[in-house]
DRENTORKOL-3810 file (N, C-alpha, C; in nm, 4 decimals):
REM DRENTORKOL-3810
@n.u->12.5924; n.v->9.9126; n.w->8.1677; ca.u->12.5219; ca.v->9.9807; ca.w->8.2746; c.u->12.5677; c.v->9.9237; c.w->8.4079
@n.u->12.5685; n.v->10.0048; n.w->8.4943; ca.u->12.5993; ca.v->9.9435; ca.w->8.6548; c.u->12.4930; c.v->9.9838; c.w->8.7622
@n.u->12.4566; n.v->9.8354; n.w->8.7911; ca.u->12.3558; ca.v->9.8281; ca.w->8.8519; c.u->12.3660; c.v->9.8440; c.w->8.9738
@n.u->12.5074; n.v->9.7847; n.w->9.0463; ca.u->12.5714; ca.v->9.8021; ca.w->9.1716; c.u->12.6900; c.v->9.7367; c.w->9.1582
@n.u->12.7720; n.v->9.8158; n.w->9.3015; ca.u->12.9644; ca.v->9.8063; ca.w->9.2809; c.u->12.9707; c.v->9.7102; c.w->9.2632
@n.u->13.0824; n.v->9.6693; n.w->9.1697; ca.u->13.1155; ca.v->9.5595; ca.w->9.1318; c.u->13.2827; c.v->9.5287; c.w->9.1418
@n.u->13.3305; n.v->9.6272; n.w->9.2802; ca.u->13.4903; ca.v->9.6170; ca.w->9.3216; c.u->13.4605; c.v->9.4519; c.w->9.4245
@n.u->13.3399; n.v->9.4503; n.w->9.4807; ca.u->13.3900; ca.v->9.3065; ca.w->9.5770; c.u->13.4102; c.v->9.1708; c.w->9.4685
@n.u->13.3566; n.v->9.2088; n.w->9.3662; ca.u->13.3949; ca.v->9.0861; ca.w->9.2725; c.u->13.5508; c.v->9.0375; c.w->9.2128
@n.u->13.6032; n.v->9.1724; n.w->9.2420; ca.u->13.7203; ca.v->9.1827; ca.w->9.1746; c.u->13.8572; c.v->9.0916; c.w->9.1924
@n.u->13.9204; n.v->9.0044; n.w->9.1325; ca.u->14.0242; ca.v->8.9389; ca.w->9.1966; c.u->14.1344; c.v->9.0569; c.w->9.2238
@n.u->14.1582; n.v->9.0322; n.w->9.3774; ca.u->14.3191; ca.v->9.0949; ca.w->9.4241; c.u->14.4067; c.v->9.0970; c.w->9.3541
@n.u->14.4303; n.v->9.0095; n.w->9.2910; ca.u->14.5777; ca.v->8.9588; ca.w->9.2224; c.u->14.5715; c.v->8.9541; c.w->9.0733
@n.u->14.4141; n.v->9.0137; n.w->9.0869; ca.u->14.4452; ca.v->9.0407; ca.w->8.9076; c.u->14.4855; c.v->9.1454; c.w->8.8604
@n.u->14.5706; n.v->9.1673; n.w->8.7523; ca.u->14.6060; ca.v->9.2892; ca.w->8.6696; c.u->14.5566; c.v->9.2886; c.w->8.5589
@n.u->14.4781; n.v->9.2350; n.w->8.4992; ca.u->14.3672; ca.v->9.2577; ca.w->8.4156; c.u->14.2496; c.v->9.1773; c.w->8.3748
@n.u->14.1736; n.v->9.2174; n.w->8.3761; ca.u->14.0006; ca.v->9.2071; ca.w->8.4588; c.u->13.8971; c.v->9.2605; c.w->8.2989
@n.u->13.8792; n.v->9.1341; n.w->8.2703; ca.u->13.7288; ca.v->9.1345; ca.w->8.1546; c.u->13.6560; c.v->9.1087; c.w->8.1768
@n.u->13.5124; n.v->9.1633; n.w->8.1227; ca.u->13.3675; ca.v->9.1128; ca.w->8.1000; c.u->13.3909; c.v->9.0263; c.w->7.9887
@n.u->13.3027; n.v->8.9496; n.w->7.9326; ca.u->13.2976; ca.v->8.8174; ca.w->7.8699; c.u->13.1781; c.v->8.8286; c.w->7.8195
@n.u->13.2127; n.v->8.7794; n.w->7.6726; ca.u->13.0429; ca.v->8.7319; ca.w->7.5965; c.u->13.0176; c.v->8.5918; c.w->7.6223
@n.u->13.0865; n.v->8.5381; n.w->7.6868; ca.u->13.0247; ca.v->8.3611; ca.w->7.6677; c.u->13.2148; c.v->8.3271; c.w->7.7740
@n.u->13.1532; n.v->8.2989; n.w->7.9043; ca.u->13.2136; ca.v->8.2607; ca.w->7.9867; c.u->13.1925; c.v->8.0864; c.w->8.0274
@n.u->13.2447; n.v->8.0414; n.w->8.0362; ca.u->13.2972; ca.v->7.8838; ca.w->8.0221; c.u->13.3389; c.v->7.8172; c.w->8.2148
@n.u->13.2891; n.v->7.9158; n.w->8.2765; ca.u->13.3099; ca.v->7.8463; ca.w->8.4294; c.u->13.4349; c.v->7.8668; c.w->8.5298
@n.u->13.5659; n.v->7.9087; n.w->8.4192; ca.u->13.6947; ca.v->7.9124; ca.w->8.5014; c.u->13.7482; c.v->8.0245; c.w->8.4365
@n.u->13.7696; n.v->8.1085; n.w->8.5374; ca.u->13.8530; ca.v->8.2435; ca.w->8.5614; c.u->13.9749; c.v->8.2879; c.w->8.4917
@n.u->14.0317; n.v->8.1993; n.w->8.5234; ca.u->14.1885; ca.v->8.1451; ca.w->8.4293; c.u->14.2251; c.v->8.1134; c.w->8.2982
@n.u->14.0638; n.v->8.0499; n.w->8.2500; ca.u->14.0727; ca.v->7.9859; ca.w->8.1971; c.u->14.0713; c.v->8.0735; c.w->8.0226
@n.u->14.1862; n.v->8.0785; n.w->7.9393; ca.u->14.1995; ca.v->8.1920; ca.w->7.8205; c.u->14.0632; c.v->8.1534; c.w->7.6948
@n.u->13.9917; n.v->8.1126; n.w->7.7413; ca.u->13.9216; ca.v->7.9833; ca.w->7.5928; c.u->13.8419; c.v->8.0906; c.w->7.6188
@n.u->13.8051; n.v->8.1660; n.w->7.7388; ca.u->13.6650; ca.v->8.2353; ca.w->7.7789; c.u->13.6562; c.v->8.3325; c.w->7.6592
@n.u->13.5115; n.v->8.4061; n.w->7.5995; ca.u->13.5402; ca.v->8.5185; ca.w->7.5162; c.u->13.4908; c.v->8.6144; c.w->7.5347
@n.u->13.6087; n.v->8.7363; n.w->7.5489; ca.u->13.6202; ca.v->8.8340; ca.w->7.6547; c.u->13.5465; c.v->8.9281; c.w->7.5513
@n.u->13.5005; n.v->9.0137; n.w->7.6561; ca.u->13.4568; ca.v->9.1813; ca.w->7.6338; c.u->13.5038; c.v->9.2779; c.w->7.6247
@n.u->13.5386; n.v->9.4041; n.w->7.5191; ca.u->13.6565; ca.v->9.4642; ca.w->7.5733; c.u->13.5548; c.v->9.6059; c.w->7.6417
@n.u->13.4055; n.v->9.5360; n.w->7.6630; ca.u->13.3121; ca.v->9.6694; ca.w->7.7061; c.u->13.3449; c.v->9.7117; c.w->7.7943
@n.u->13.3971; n.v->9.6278; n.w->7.9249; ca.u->13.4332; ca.v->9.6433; ca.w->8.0402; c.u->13.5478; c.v->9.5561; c.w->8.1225
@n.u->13.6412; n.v->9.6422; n.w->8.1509; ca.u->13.7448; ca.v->9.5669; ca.w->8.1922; c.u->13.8043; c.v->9.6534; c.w->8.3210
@n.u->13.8529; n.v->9.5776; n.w->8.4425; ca.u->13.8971; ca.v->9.6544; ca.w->8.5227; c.u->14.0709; c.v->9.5973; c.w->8.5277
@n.u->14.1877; n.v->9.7098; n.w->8.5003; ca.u->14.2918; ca.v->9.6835; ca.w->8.5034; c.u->14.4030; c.v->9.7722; c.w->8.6230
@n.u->14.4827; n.v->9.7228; n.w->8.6433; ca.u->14.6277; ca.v->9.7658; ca.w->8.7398; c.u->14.6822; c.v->9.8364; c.w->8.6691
@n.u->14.7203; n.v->10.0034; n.w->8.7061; ca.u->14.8370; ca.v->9.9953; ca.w->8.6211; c.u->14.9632; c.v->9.9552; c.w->8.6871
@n.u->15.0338; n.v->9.8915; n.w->8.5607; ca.u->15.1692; ca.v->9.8417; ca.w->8.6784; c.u->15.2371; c.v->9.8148; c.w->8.5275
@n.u->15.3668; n.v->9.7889; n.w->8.5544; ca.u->15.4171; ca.v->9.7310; ca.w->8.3823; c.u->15.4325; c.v->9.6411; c.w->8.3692
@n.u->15.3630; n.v->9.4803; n.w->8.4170; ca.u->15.2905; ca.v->9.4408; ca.w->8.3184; c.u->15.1720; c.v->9.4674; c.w->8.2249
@n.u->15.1121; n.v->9.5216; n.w->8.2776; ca.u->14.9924; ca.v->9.5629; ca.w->8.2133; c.u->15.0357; c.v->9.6918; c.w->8.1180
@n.u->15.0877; n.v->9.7868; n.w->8.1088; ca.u->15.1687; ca.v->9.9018; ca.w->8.0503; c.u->15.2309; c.v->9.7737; c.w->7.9438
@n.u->15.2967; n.v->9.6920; n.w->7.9199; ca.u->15.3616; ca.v->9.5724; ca.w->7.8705; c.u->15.2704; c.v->9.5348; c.w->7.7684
@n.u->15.1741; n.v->9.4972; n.w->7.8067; ca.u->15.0619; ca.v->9.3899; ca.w->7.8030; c.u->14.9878; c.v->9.4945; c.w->7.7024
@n.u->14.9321; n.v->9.6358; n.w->7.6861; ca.u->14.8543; ca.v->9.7143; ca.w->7.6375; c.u->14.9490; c.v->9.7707; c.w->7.5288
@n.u->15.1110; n.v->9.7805; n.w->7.4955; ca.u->15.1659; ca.v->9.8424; ca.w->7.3942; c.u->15.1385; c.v->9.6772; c.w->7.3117
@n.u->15.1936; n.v->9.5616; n.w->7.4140; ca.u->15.1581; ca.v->9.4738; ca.w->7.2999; c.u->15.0277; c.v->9.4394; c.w->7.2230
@n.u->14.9248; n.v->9.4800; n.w->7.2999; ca.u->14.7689; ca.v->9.4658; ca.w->7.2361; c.u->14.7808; c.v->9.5391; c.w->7.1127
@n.u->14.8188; n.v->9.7139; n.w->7.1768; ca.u->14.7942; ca.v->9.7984; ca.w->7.0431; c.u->14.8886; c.v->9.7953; c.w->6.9047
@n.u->15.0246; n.v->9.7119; n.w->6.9642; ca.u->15.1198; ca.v->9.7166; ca.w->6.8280; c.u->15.0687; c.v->9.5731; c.w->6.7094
@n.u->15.0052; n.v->9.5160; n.w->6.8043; ca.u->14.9496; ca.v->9.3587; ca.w->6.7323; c.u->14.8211; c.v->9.4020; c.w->6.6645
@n.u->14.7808; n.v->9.5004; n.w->6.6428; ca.u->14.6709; ca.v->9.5708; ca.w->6.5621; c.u->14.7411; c.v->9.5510; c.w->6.4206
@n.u->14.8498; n.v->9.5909; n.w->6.4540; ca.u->14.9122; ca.v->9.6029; ca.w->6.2806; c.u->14.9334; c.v->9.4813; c.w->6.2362
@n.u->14.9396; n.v->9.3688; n.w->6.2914; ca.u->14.9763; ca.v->9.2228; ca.w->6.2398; c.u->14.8745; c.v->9.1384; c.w->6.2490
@n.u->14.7373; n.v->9.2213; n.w->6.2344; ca.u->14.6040; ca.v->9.1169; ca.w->6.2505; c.u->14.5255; c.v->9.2496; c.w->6.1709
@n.u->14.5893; n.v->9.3399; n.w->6.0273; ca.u->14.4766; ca.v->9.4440; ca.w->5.9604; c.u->14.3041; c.v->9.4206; c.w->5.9628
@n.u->14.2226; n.v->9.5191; n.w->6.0167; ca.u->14.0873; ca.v->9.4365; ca.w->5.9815; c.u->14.0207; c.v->9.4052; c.w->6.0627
@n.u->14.1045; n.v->9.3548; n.w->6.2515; ca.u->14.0622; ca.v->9.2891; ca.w->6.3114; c.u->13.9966; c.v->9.4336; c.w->6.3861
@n.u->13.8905; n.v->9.3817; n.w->6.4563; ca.u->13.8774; ca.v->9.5001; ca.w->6.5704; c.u->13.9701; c.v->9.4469; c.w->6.6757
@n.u->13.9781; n.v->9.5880; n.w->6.7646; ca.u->14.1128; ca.v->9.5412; ca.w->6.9059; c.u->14.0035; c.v->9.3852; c.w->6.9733
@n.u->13.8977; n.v->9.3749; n.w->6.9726; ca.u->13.8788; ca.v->9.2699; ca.w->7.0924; c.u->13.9158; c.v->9.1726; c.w->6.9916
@n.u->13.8943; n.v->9.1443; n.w->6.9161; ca.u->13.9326; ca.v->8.9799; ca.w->6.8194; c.u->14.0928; c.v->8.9869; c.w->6.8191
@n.u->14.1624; n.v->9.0916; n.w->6.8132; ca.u->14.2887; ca.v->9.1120; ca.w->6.8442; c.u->14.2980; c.v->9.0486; c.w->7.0016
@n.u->14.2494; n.v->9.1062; n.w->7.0896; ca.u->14.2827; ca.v->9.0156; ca.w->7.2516; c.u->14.2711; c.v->8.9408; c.w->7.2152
@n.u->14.1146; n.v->8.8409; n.w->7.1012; ca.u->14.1306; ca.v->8.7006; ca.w->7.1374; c.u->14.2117; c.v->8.6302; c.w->7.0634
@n.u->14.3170; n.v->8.6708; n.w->6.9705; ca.u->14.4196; ca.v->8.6095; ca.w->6.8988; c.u->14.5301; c.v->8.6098; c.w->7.0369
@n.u->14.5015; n.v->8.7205; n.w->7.0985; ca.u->14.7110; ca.v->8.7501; ca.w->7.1701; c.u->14.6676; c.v->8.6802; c.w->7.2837
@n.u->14.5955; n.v->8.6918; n.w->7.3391; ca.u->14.5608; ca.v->8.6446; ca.w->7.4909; c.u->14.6730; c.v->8.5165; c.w->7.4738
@n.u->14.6815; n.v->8.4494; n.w->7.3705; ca.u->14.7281; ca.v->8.2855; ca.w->7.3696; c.u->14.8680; c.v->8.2784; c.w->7.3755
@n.u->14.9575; n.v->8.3936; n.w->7.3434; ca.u->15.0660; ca.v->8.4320; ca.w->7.3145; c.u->15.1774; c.v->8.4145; c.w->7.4168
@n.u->15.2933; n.v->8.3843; n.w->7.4328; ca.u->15.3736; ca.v->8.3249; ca.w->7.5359; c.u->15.4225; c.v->8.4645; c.w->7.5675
@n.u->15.3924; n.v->8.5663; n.w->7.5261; ca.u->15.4501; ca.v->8.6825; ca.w->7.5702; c.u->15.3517; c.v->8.7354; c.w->7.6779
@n.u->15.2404; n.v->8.6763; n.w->7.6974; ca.u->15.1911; ca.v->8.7293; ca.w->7.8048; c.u->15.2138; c.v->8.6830; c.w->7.9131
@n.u->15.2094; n.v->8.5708; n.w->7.9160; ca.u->15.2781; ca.v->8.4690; ca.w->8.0182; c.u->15.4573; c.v->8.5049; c.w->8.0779
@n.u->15.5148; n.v->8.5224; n.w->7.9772; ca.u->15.6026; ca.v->8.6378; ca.w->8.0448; c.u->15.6206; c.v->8.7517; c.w->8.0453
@n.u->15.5481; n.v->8.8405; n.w->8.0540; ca.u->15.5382; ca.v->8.9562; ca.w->8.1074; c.u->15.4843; c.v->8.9171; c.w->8.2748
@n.u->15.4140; n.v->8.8010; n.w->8.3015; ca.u->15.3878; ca.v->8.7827; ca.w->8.4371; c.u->15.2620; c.v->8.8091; c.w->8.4520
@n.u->15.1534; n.v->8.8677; n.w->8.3274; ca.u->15.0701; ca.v->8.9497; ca.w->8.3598; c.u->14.8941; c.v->8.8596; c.w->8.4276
@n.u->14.8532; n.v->8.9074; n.w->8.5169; ca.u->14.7001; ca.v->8.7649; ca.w->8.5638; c.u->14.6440; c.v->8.8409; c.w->8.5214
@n.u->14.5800; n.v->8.7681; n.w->8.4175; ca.u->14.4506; ca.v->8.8043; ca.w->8.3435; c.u->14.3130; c.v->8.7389; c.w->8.4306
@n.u->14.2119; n.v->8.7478; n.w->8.4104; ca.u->14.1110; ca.v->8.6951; ca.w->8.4778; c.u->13.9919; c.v->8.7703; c.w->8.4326
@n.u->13.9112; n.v->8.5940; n.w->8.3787; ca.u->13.7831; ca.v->8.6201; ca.w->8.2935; c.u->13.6507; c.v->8.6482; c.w->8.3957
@n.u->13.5898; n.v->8.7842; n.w->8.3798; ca.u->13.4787; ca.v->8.7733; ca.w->8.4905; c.u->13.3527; c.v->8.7138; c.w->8.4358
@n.u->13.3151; n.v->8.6508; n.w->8.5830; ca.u->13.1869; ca.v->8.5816; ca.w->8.5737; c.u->13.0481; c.v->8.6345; c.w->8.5076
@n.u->12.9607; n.v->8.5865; n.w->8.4257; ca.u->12.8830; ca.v->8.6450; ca.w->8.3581; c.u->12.7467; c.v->8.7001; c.w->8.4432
@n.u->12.7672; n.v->8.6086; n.w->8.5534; ca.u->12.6868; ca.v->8.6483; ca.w->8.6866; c.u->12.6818; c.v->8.7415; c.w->8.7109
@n.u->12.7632; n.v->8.8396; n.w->8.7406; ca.u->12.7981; ca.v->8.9400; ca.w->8.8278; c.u->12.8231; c.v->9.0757; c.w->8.7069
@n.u->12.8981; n.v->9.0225; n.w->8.5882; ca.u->12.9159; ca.v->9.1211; ca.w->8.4324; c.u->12.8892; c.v->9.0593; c.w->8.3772
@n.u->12.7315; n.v->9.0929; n.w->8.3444; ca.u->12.6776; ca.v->9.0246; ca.w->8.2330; c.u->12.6673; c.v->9.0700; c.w->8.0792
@n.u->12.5903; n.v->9.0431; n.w->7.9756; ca.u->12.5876; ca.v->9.0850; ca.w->7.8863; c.u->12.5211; c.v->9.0466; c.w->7.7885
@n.u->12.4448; n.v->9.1120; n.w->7.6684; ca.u->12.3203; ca.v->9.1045; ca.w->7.5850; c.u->12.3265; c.v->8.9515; c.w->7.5404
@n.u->12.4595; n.v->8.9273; n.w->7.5043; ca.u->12.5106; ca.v->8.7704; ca.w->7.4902; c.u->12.5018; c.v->8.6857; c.w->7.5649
@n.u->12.5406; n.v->8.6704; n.w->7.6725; ca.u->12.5282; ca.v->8.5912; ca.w->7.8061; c.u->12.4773; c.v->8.6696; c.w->7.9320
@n.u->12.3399; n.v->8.7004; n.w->7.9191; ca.u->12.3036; ca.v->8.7976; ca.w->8.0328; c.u->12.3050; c.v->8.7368; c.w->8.1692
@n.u->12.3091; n.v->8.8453; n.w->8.2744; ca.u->12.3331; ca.v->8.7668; ca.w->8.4260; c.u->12.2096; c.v->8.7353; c.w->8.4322
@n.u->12.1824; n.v->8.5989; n.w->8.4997; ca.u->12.0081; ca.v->8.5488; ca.w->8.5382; c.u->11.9750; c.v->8.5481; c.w->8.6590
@n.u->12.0551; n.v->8.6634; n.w->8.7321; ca.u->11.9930; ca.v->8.7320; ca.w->8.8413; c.u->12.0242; c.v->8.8424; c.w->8.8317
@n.u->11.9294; n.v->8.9034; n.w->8.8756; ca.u->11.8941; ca.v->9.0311; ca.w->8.9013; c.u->11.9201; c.v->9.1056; c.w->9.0683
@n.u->11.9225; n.v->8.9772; n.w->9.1654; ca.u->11.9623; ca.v->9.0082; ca.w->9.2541; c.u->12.1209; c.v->9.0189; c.w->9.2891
@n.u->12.2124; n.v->8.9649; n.w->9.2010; ca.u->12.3736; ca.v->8.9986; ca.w->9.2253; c.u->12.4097; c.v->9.0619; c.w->9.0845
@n.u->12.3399; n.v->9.1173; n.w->8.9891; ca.u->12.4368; ca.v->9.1325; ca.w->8.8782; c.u->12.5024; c.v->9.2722; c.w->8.9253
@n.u->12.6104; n.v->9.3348; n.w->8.8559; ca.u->12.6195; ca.v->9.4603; ca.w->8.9091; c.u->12.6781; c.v->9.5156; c.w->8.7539
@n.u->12.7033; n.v->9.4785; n.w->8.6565; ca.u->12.6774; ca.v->9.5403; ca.w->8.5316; c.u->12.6625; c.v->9.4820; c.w->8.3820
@n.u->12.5896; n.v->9.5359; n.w->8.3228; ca.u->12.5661; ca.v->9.4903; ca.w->8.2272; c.u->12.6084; c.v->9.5593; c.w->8.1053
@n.u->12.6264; n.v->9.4746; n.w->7.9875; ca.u->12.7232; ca.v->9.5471; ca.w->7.8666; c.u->12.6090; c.v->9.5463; c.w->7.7087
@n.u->12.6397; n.v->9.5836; n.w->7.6600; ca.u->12.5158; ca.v->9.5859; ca.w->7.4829; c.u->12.6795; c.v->9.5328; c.w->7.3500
@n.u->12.8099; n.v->9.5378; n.w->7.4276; ca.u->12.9129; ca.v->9.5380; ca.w->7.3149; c.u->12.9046; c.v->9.4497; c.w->7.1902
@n.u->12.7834; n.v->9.3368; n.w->7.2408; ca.u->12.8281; ca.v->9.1838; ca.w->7.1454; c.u->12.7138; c.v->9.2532; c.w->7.0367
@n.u->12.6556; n.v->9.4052; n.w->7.0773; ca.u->12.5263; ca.v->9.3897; ca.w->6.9405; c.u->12.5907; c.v->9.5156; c.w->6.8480
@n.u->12.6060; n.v->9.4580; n.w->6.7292; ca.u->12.6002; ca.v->9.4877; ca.w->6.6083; c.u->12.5308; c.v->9.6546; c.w->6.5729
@n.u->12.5535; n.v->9.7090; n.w->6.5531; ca.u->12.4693; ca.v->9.8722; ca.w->6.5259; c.u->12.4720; c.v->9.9166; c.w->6.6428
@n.u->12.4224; n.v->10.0659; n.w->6.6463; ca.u->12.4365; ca.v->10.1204; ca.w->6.7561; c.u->12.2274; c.v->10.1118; c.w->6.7774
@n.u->12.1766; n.v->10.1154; n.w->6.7328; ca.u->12.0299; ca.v->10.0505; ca.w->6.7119; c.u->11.9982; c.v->10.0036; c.w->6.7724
@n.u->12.0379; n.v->9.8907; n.w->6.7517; ca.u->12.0213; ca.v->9.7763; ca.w->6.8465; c.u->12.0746; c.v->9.7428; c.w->6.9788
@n.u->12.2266; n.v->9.8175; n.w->6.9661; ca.u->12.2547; ca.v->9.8446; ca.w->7.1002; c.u->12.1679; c.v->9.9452; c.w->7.1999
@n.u->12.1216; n.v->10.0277; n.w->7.1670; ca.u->12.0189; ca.v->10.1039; ca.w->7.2515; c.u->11.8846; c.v->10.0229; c.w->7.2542
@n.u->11.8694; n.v->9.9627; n.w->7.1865; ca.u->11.7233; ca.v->9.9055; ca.w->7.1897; c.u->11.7433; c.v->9.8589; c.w->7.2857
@n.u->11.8643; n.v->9.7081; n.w->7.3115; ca.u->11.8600; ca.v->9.6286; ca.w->7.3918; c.u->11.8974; c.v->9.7118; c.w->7.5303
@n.u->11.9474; n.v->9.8132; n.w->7.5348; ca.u->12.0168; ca.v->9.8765; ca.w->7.6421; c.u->11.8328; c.v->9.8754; c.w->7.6678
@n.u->11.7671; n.v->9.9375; n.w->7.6159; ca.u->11.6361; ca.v->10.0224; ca.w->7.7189; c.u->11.5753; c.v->9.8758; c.w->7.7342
@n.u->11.5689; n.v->9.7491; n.w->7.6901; ca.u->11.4904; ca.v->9.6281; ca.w->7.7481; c.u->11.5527; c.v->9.6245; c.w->7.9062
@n.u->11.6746; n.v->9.6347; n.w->7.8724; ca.u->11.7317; ca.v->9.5908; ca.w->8.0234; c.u->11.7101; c.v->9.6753; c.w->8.0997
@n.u->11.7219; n.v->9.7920; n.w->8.0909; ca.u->11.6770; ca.v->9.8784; ca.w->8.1830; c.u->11.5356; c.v->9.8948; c.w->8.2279
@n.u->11.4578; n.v->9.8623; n.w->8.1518; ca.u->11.2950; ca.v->9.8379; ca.w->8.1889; c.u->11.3140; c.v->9.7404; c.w->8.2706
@n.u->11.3716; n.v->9.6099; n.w->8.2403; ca.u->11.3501; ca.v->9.5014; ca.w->8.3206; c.u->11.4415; c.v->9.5638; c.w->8.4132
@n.u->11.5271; n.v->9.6334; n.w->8.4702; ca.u->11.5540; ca.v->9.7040; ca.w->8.5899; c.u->11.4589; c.v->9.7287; c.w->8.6798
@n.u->11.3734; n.v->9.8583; n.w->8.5909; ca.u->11.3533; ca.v->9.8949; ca.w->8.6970; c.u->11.2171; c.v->9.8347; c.w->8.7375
@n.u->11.1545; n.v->9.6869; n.w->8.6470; ca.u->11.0542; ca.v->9.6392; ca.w->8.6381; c.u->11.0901; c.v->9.5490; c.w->8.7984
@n.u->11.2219; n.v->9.5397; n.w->8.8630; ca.u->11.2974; ca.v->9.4412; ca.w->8.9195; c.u->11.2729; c.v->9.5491; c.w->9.0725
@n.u->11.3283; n.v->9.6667; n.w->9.0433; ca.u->11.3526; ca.v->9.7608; ca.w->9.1738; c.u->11.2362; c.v->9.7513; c.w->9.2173
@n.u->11.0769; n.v->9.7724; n.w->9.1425; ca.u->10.9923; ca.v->9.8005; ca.w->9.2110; c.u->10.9229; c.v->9.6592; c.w->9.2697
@n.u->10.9553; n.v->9.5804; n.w->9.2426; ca.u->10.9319; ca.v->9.4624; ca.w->9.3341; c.u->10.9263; c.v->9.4267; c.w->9.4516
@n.u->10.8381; n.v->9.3859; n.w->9.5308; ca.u->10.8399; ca.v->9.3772; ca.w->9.6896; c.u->10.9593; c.v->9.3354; c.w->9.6958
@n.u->11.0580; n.v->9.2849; n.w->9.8370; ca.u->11.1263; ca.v->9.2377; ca.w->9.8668; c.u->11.1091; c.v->9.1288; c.w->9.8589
@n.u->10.9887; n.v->9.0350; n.w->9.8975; ca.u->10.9538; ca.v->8.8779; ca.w->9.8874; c.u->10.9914; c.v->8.8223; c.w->9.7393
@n.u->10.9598; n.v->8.9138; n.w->9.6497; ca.u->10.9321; ca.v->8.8437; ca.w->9.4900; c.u->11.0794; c.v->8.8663; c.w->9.4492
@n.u->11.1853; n.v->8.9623; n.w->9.5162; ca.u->11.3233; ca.v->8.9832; ca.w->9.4625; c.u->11.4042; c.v->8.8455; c.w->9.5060
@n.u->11.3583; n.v->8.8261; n.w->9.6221; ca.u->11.3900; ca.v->8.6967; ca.w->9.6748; c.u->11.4388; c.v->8.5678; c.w->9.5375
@n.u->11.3380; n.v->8.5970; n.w->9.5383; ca.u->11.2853; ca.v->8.4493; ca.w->9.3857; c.u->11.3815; c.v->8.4771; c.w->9.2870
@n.u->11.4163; n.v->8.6033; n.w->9.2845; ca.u->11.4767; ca.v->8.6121; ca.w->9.1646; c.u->11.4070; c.v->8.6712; c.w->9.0193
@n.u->11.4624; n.v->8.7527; n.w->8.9283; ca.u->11.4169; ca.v->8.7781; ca.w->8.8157; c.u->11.5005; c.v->8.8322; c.w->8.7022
@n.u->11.4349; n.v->8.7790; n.w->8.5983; ca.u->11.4969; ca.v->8.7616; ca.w->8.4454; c.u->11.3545; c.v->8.7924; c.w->8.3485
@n.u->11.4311; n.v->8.8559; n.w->8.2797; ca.u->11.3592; ca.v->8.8677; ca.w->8.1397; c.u->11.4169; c.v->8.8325; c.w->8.0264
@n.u->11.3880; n.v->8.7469; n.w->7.9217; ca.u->11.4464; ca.v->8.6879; ca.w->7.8141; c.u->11.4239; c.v->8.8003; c.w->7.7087
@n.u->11.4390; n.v->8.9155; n.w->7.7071; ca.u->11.3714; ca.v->9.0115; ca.w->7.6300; c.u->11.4848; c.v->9.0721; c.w->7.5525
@n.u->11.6049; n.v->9.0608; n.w->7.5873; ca.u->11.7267; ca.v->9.1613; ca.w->7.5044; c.u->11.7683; c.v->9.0037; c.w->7.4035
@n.u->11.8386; n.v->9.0234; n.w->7.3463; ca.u->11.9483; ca.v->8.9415; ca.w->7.2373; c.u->11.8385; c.v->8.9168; c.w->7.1171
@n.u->11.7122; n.v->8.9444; n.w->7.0982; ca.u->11.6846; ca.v->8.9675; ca.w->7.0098; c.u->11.7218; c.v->9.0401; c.w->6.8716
@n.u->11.7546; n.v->9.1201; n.w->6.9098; ca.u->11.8329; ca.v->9.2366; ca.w->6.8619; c.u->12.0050; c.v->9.2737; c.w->6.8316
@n.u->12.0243; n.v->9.1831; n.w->6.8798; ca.u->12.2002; ca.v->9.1353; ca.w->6.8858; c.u->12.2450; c.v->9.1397; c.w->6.7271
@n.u->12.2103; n.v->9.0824; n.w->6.6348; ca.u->12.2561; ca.v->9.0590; ca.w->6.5097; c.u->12.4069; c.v->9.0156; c.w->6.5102
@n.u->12.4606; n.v->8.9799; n.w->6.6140; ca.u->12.5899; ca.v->8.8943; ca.w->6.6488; c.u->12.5898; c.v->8.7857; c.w->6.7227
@n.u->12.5840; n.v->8.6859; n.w->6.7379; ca.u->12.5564; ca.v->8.6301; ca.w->6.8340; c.u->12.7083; c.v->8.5091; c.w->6.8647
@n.u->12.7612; n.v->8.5074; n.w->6.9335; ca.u->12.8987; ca.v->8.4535; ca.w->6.9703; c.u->12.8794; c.v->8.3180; c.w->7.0122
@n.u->12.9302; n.v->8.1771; n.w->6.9541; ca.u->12.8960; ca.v->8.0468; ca.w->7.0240; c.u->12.9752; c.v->8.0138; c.w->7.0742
END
């Protein structure tokens, strides 16, 4: 869901841009574990490069879904030369049922990908959205403070460490 734009977050110089189930602090950093719910990419050929190699490495990982596939290739020296900047987004800003943003005053989208069934993905989708719009109607003073609801990942039946 998008709560608000989320282009000022975006690195300049990235050519490909993930949400994350469990982000680790550094941008750069490949250990992060990405989302493939939401991703903002360049086209350019690295990335054209970068996406035949994602989809042909399907066949040499049978079984896997494509995101456990990124998190095998991401490590791969072929990405590194292709040239391509990857960059893990902050869970702050793209959050998710897994690592939700714990503000409400900067998040600008949120993802359901890490839950298991489509069930549960809607379940948790309508918690968050209650706690939306439980958030919009808030004076301005109390948005201030900040707000969170611990109410989604119940429902996850995946949970990523």
């Amino acid at each position: 869901m998008w709560f608000r734009n989320p282009f000022p977050h975006f690195f300049p110089d990235g050519d490909f841009q993930i949400a994350c189930d469990k982000f680790i602090g550094d941008h750069f950093d490949r250990n992060n574990i990405p989302n493939g719910g939401f991703s903002f990419v360049k086209s350019n050929n690295r990335t054209i490069e970068f996406y035949k190699f994602w989809y042909s490495s399907r066949e040499k990982h049978p079984g896997y879904h494509d995101q456990d596939v990124l998190n095998i290739i991401k490590f791969d020296p072929l990405v590194d030369e292709l040239g391509l900047k990857m960059r893990f987004l902050r869970t702050t800003f793209f959050g998710g049922i897994c690592e939700p943003s714990r503000n409400f005053n900067v998040v600008c989208t949120m993802h359901a990908n890490c839950c298991v069934g489509l069930h549960r993905k809607i379940n948790d989708i309508r918690v968050m959205l209650d706690d939306w719009r439980r958030y919009i109607a808030l004076p301005p003073t109390l948005k201030i403070q900040g707000f969170h609801s611990g109410g989604y990942r119940k429902n996850v039946g995946k949970i990523f460490n």
